[in-house]
Structure formats: structure tokens, C-alpha cells
ROLUMMI-354816 format. One line per field, with one value per residue (C-alpha): chain; y, z, x; residue in three letters. Coordinates in Angstrom, 2 decimals. Layout:
<nodes>
kette: c(A,...);
py: c(Y,...);
pz: c(Z,...);
px: c(X,...);
rest: c(ALA,...);
</nodes>
This chain:
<nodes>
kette: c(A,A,A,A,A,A,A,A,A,A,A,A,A,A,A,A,A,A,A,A,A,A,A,A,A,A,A,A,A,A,A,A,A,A,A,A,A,A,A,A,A,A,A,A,A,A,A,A,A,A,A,A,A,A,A,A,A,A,A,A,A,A,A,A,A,A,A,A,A,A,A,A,A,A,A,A,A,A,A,A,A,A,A,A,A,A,A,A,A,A,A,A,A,A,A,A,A,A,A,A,A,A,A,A,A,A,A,A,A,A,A,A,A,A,A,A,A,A,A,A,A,A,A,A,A,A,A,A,A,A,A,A,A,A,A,A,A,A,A,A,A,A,A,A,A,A,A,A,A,A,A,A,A,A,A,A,A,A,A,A,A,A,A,A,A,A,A,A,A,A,A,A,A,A,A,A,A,A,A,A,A,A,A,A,A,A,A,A,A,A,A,A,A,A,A,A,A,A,A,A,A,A,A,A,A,A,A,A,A,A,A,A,A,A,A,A,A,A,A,A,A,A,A,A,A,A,A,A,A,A,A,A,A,A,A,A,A,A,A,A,A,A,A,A,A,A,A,A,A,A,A,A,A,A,A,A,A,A,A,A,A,A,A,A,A,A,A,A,A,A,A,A,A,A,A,A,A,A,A,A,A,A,A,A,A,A,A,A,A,A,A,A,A,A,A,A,A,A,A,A,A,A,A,A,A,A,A,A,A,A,A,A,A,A,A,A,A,A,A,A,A,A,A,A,A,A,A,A,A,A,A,A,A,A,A,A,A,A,A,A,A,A,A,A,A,A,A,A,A,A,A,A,A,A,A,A,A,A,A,A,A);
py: c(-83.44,-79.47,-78.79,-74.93,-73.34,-76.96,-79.51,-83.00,-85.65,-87.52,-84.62,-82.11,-80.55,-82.34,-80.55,-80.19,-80.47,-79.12,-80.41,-78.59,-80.91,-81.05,-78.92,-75.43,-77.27,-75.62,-72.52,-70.41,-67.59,-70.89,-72.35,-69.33,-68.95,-72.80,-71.03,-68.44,-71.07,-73.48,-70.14,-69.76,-72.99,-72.96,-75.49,-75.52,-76.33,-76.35,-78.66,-79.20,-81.14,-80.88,-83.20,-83.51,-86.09,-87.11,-87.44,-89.45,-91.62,-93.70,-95.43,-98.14,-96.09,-96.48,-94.55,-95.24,-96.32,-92.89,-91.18,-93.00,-90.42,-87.72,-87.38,-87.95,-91.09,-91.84,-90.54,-87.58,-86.45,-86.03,-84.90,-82.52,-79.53,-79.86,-79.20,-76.22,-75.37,-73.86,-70.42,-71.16,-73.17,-70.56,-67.63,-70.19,-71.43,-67.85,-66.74,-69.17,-68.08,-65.27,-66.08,-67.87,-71.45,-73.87,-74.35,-78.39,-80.64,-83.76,-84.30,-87.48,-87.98,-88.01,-85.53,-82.36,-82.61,-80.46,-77.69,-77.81,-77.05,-73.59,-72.72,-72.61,-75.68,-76.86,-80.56,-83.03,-85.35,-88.71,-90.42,-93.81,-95.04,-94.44,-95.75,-98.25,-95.32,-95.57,-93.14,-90.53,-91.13,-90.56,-87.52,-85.89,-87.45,-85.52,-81.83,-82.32,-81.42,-82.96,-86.34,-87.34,-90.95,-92.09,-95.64,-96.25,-99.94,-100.64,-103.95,-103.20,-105.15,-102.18,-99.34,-100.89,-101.13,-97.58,-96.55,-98.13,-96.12,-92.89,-93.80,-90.43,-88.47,-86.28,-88.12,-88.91,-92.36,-91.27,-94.35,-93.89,-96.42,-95.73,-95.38,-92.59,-92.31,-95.06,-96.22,-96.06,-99.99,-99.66,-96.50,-98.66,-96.45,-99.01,-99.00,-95.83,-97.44,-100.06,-98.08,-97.38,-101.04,-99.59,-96.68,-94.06,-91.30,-89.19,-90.48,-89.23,-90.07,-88.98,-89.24,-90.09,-90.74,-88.71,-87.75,-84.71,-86.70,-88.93,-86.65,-86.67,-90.68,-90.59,-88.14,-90.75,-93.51,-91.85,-89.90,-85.98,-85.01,-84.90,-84.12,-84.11,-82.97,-79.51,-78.03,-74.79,-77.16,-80.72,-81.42,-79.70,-82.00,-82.77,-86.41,-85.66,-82.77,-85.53,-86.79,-83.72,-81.50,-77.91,-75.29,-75.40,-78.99,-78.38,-76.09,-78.68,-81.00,-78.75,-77.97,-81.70,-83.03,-80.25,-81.48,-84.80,-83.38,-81.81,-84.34,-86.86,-84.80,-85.11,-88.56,-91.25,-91.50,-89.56,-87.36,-84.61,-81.47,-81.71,-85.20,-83.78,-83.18,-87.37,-88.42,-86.92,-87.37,-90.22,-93.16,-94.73,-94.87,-97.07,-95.93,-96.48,-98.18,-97.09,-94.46,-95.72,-94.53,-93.68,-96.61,-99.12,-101.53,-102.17,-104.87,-105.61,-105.36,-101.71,-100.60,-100.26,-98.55,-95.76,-92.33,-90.08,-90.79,-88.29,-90.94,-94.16,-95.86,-99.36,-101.94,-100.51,-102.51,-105.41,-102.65,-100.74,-104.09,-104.64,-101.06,-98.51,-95.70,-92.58,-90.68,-91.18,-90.95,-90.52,-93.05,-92.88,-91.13,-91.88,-92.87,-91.14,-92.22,-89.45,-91.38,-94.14,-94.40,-95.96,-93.51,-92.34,-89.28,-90.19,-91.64,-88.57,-86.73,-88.51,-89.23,-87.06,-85.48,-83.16,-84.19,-81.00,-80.94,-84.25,-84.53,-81.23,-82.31);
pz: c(-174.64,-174.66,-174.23,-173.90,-176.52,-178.90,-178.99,-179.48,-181.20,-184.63,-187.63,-185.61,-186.62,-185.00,-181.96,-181.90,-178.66,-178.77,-175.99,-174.76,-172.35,-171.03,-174.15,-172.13,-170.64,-167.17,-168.76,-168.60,-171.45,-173.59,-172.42,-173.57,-177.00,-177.29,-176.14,-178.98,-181.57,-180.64,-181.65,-184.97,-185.85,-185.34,-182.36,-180.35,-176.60,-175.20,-172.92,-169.99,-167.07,-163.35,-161.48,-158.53,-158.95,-155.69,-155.83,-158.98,-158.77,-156.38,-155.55,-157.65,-161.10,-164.32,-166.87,-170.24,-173.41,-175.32,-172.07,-171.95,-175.20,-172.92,-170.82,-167.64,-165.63,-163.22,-163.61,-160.49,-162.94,-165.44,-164.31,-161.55,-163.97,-165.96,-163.33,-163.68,-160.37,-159.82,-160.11,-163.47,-164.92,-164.14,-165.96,-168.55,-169.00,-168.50,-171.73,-173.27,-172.32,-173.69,-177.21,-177.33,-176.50,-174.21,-171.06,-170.49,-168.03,-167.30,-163.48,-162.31,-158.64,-156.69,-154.22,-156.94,-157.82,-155.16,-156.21,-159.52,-158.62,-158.36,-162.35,-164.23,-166.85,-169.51,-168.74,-167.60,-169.58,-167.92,-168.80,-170.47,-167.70,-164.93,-167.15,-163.59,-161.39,-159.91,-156.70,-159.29,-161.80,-159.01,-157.91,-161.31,-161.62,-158.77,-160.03,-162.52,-165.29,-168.45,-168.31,-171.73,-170.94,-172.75,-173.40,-174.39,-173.77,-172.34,-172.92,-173.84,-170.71,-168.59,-170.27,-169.63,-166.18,-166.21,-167.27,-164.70,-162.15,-164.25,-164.41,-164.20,-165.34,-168.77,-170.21,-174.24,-174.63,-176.29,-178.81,-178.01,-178.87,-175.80,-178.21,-178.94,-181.66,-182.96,-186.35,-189.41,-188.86,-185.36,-185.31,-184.04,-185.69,-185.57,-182.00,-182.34,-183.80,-181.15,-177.98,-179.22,-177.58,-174.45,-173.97,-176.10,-175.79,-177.83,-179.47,-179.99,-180.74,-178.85,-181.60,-181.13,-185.02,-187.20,-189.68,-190.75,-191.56,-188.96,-187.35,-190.71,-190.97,-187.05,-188.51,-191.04,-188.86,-186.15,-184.02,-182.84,-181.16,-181.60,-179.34,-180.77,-179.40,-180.24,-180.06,-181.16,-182.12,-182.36,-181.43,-178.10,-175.34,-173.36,-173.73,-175.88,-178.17,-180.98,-181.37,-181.60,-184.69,-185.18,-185.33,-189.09,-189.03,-186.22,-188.57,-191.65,-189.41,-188.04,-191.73,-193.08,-189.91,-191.30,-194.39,-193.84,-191.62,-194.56,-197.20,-194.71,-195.11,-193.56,-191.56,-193.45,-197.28,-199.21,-202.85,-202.94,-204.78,-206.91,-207.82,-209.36,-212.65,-213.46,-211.91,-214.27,-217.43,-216.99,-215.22,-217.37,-217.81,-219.57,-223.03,-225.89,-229.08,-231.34,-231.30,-229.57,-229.73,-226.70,-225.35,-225.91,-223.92,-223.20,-223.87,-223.58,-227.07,-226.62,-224.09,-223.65,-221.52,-221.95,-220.50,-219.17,-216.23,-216.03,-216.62,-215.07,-213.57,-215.16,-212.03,-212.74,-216.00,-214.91,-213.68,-216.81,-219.18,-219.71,-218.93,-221.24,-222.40,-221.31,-224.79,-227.50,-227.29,-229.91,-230.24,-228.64,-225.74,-222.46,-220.28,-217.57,-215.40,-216.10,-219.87,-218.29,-218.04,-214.56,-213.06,-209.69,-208.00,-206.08,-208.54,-210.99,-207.56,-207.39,-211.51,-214.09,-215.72,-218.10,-221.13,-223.44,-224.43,-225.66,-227.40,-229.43,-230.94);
px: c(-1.19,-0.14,3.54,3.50,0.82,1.84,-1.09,1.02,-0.06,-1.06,-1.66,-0.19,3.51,6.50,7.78,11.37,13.56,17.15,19.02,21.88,22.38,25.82,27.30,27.28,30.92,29.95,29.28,25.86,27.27,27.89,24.24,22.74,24.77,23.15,19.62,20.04,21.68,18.15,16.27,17.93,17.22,13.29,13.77,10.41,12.33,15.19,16.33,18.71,19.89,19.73,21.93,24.23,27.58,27.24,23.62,24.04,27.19,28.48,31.82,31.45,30.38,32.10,32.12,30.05,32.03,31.46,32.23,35.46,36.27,36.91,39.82,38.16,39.70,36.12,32.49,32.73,35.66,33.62,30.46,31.18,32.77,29.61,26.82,24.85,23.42,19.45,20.38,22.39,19.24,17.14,18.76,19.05,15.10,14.22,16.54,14.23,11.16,12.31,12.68,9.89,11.47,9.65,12.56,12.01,14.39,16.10,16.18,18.34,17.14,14.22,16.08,16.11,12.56,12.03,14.41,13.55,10.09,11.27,11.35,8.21,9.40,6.98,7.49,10.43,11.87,13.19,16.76,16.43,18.16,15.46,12.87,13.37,13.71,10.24,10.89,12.04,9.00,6.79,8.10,7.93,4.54,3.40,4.65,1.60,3.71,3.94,6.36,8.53,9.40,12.81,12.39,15.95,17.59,14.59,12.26,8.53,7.51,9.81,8.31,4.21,5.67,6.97,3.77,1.74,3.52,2.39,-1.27,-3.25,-0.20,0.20,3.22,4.31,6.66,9.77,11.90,15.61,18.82,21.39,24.42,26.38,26.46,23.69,24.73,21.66,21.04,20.19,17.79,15.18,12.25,9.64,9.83,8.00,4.76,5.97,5.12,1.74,1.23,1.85,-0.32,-2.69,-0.19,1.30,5.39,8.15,12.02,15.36,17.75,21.23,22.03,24.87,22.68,20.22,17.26,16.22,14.55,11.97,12.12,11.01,8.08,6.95,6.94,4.67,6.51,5.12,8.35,11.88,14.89,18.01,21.45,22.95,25.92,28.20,31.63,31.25,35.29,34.92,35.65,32.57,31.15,28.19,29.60,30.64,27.55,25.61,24.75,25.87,23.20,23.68,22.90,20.29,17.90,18.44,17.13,14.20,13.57,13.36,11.60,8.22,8.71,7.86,5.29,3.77,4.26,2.74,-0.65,-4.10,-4.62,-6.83,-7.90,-9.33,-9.30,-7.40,-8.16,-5.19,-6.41,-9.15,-8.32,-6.82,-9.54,-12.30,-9.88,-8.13,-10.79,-13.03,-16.78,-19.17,-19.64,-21.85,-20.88,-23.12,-26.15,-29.13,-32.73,-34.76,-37.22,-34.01,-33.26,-29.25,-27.71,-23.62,-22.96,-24.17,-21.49,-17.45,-15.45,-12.61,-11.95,-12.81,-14.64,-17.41,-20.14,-21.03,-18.27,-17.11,-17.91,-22.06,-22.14,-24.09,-26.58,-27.22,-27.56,-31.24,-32.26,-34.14,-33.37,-34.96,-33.85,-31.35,-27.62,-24.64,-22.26,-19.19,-20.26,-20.44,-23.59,-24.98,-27.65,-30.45,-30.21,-31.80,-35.48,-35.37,-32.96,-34.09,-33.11,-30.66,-28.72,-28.92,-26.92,-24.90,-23.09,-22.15,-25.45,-24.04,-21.55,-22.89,-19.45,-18.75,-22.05,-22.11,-19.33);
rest: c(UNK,UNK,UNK,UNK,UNK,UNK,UNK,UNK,UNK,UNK,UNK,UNK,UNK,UNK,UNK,UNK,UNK,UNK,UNK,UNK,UNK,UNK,UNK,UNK,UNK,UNK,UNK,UNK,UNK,UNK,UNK,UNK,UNK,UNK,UNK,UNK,UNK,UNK,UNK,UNK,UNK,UNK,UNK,UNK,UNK,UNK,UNK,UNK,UNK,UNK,UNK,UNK,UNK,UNK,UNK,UNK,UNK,UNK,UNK,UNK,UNK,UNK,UNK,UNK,UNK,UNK,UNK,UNK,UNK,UNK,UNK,UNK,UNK,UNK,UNK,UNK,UNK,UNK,UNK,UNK,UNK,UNK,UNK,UNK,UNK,UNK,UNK,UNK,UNK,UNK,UNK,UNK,UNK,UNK,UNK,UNK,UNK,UNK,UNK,UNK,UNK,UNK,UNK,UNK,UNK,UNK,UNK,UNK,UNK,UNK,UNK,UNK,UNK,UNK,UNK,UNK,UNK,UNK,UNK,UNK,UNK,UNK,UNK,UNK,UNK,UNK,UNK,UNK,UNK,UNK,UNK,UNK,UNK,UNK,UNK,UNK,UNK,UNK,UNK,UNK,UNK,UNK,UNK,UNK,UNK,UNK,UNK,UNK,UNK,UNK,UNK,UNK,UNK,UNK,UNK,UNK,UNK,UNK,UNK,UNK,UNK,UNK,UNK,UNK,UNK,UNK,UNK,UNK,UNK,UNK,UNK,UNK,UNK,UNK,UNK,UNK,UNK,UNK,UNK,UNK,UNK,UNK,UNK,UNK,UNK,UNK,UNK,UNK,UNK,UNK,UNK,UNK,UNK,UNK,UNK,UNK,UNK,UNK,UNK,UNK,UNK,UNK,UNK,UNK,UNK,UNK,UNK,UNK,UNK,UNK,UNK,UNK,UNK,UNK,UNK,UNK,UNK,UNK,UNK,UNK,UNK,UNK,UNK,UNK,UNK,UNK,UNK,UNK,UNK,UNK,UNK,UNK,UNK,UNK,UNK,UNK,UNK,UNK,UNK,UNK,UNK,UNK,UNK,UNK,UNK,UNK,UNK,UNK,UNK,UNK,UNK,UNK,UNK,UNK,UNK,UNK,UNK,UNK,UNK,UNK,UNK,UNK,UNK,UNK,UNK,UNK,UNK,UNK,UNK,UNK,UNK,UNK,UNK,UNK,UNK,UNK,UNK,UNK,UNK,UNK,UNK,UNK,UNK,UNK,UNK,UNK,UNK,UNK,UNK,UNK,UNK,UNK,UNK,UNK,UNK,UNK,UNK,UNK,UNK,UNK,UNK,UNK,UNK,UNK,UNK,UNK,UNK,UNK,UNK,UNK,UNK,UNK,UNK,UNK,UNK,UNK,UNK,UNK,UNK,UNK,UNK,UNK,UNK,UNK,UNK,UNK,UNK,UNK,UNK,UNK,UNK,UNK,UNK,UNK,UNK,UNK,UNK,UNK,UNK,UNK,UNK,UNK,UNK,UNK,UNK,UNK,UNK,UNK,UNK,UNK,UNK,UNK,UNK,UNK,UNK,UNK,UNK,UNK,UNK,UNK,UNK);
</nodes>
């Protein structure tokens, strides 16, 4: 998938979401001091949240342990002083745009979709808790955007559910643990490989953890994007401000999550160049134990093995025993297959057929 000009997926550089979230307070000149902080920190997104209380909470809501931090008595208490309305997300995903940050969204009903229609975001991103919000998946499913799918506190038989519902539709699967703040134990990174069972798409992780270096852990275990909370102070009163990680923080985090990226290297197996070098001096290759003329015919006695391995590899020996000789060799020196008599083309392109070095010694 393509978020913005960013292919996503397996060999590809993580793509890092910052989410302000509800850390602007209220506030669109603190939103966009979190837009600029994001920018500093090599962030790829940004992301925010569209919601409505009374849209989103009803009589009988209660608030979240981690919410109960705050001093907010009920939910609409809470949540009200930290809406930002259309006009306010706007001038904030545009300041983004600006610096070069993809402007990406959390919308919490079906009923906003609509309005938030009217900014140009690069994709939405779904709250772990409507992973069984099918009327809202829907409805983001059919702006044709882009879809990152939170799978947090969800079972793997809710999120192949959740993906039915988005058949057709561009969307990634993002691990999550719905804990603020989720302690090292209960990171839950192998449900990344995890949700591979679930669809070909790309992964990702929404992490909720204190410390700098999930984010490159996530990396290593499979995951092509990151969001992780950000904030300018991490004592300031809103609900997710404690568990979030100060632009300082944030870049460390940016920083470690490419390393990983690049120490992961190229997908599959294979010899690198800088492998070069051991591999010629330090394998092994069948060697001669004495000088032998040409026209003789190989037995064991006449071979060893030790380094280095520019001649015919050790697990060929039962090959080159009863073989002649197409001309003498010293002893001590390794064999190569144009000394053979037999030795057919292919097998002189593919070995060692110079060892001048050795042998004018």
C-alpha cells in the first residue's frame, strides 16, 4: 500500500505516525507546536482525532482507568474541552502538509465521516475499540482512502471479521495492547507476525509502551509502521499526556526504529559483500598432501582439508577420489577443478582456477 509518496510494506523503511491525539488540550497553537515538534523529530504523519462527546458517549459511559488520572468526574467532562472541531483540524492537517507531514485521522462515528470528507487526509486510522464498529468501518471503507485497522483487545477471530467487512479496501492491520501505559511484559509483539494470519497486508504497531525502543523491536518483528504518542510536557493534564514521549524522546525513537530498519537488511539469504573476504580466507578446501604428477589418479590419502577456501569445497571429496590428474601439483596446495583431467566446463566456471599465488611460493 502507498500512504502519501511511502510504499508500505516488508523491506521498505518503517513509517512513523506521531499522534497528537488529544495532547493539543483544546488548543490548535498547541496542535501545531505538536505539528512542528512531529517535524523535528523525522515523524512521517501526524495524526489526530475527530469526534463529537455526544456523538460518542452516552448516559451510561464510564470513564477508562487511565482516564480516571485526570480530574474529570464523567467521560462528557472529559472529552468535550478536548474536541477540535473541522475548521480547527483543517488548519491543523494543512500545517502538515506543509512541512512535509502526511495529515492522517481517527474518526469515532459513522456520522463524521461525512465531514471529514472535507480535508484531503492520507488515510484514517480506526480506534481499537471499533475494531466491532462495522457501520463506521464501512463508511471509511467507502472514502477509498487508505484504512489502518487497530487491533487492540481484540481476538484474532474479531479482527478476520473486521476484515471481511473491508474486503476490496486498501487497509494495513495495526498490533496494539489497550493499556496506558502497557508494561514491557505485555507488548504483545508477536501479535504482529500474528495478524499476518489474517490477511496479506501490510503491519504495523500502535505503541503504548514507556520506552524509546519499541518502536525498533516492533521493526524486527515485522512491523512497517509505527504510531506512537507525542507530546510537548508529559505532566500536563490531559488523559494521554503521561504516557506519551517528548519530542526529544520522539526523534530517539524515530532514530532507533531506522536503525533496526537498516540492520534488519535485504529480505532472504544471501552473501554479503562484506562477507567476502572470511569467506575466501577462512573456509576450507580440499588440499593435497603431497606433490602429485599429472596422469594420477586420486586417492584419499592424497587429500586434506584447511583454509582458505579458494579451491574445491570439502563436501566434493568423494567426487575428486579416483580422478586423474590433468597436470602436476605442489604439495600443500589446494585443488582446483581445471587440475583434473575430467573437468568439464562448467565446472572450471564455476571454482577457483587460479592459485598463482600460493603455488609460486
Amino acid at each position: 500500500m502507498h500512504l502519501g509518496s511511502c510504499y508500505i510494506g516488508p523491506g521498505q523503511p518503517p513509517y512513523v505516525i506521531a499522534e497528537i491525539g488529544v495532547n493539543h488540550d483544546g488548543s490548535v497553537p498547541k496542535a501545531r507546536r505538536l505539528v512542528d515538534a512531529a517535524k523535528e523529530a523525522n515523524a512521517d504523519a501526524i495524526k489526530l482525532q475527530f469526534f463529537k462527546t455526544d456523538l460518542l458517549v452516552s448516559s451510561a459511559s464510564q470513564l477508562a482507568g487511565y482516564q480516571s488520572r485526570t480530574d474529570a468526574t464523567d467521560p462528557r467532562e472529559l472529552l468535550e474541552p478536548l474536541e477540535l472541531p473541522i475548521d480547527a483540524l483543517k488548519t491543523v492537517a494543512d500545517l502538515a502538509r506543509k512541512l512535509e507531514l502526511d495529515p492522517i485521522v481517527t474518526v469515532f462515528s459513522a456520522e463524521l465521516v461525512q465531514a471529514a470528507e472535507t480535508i484531503d487526509w492520507i488515510a484514517y486510522k480506526t480506534s481499537s475499540t471499533d475494531i466491532t464498529n462495522r457501520p463506521l468501518l464501512e463508511a471509511l471503507a467507502c472514502t477509498g482512502r487508505p484504512i489502518l485497522l487497530s487491533t487492540g483487545a481484540a481476538t484474532l477471530d474479531e479482527v478476520e471479521r473486521a476484515v471481511r467487512w473491508l474486503k476490496g479496501s486498501d487497509f494495513a492491520l495495526i498490533q496494539c495492547v489497550s493499556a496506558y501505559p502497557t508494561p514491557d511484559e505485555s507488548a504483545a509483539l508477536a501479535g504482529i507476525r500474528a495478524l499476518s494470519n489474517a490477511a496479506p497486508v501490510p503491519l504495523g504497531y500502535s505503541d503504548h509502551t514507556m520506552a524509546t525502543d519499541t518502536g525498533a523491536l516492533a521493526v524486527a518483528a515485522g512491523a512497517s509502521i509505527l504510531e506512537k504518542h507525542l507530546t510537548l510536557d508529559r505532566s500536563g493534564p490531559g488523559p494521554d499526556h503521561a504516557t506519551s514521549l517528548e519530542p526529544a524522546q520522539f526523534a530517539e525513537y524515530v532514530r532507533l526504529a531506522h536503525r533496526a530498519h537498516a540492520m534488519l537488511g535485504e529480505s532472504g539469504k544471501r552473501v554479503l559483500a562484506i562477507e567476502q573476504d572470511v569467506r575466501s580466507a577462512s573456509r576450507q578446501s580440499i588440499v593435497v598432501t603431497r606433490r602429485l604428477d599429472a596422469d594420477h589418479v586420486i586417492t584419499r590419502d592424497d587429500l586434506t582439508i584447511k583454509r582458505p577456501g579458494i579451491g574445491i569445497e570439502p563436501w566434493r571429496m568423494d567426487e575428486i577420489v579416483g580422478r586423474r590428474l590433468a597436470r602436476a601439483v605442489e604439495a600443500d596446495t589446494p585443488l582446483v577443478m581445471r587440475d583434473l583431467e575430467t573437468a568439464d566446463s562448467s565446472e572450471v566456471q564455476n571454482t577457483v582456477t587460479s592459485i598463482s599465488g600460493l603455488r609460486s611460493r
